[in-house]
C-alpha angles and dihedrals in degrees: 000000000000118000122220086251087064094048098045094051086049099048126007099040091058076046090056102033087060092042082052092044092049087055089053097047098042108026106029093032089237110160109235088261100048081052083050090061106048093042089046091234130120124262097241083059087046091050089043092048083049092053093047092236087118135038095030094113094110122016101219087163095099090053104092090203090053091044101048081039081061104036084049091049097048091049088052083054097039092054099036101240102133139094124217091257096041092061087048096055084050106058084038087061095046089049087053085048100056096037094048087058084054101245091139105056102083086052091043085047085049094051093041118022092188085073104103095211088197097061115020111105107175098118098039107043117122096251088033104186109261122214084213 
């Protein structure tokens, strides 16, 4: 049994931290390691976020709110304006988000086929458990 926390850390939170890389190294002219840094991840993840090898399990470049939650997040960090906590309640709100809008559902249903996609509503419910 996997639970839709566990999928999500595995793959859509590699899928945000390079869309948040890619915002520091183009828009904001961070080198790879300076992005490292800031996401608290290595350089070599950076360059293979860059070269789209890692963080592509789920495409959330095409959802507006994900992509202005990003682009938010990596000007915080740009401009060093975050504390540890309040990144991670970013990137915490970006992961309810995707999961309310039910992104998550066809990976969760890959990693445990007992999940029954049409009518498991456990991330989208109105009042969808928080890990917050």
């Amino acid at each position: 049994m996997s639970v839709p926390c566990e999928v999500a850390v595995k793959c859509v939170l590699p899928v945000v931290r390079a869309m948040v890389a890619r915002e520091l190294v183009a828009r904001h002219g961070l080198r790879q390691v300076e992005a490292a840094r800031l996401i608290g991840v290595s350089q070599p993840a950076i360059s293979l976020y860059h070269r789209n090898i890692r963080g592509k399990a789920i495409d959330l470049e095409n959802d507006s709110e994900i992509k202005l939650q990003v682009a938010n997040t990596a000007e915080l960090l740009a401009k060093g304006g975050t504390s540890h906590r309040d990144l991670i309640l970013m990137y915490c709100r970006m992961c309810r988000a995707i999961r309310a809008k039910g992104l998550l559902c066809k990976l969760h249903k890959a990693f445990d086929p007992l999940v029954d996609i049409e009518k498991c509503e456990i991330c989208s419910a109105d009042d969808p458990i928080s890990c917050l």
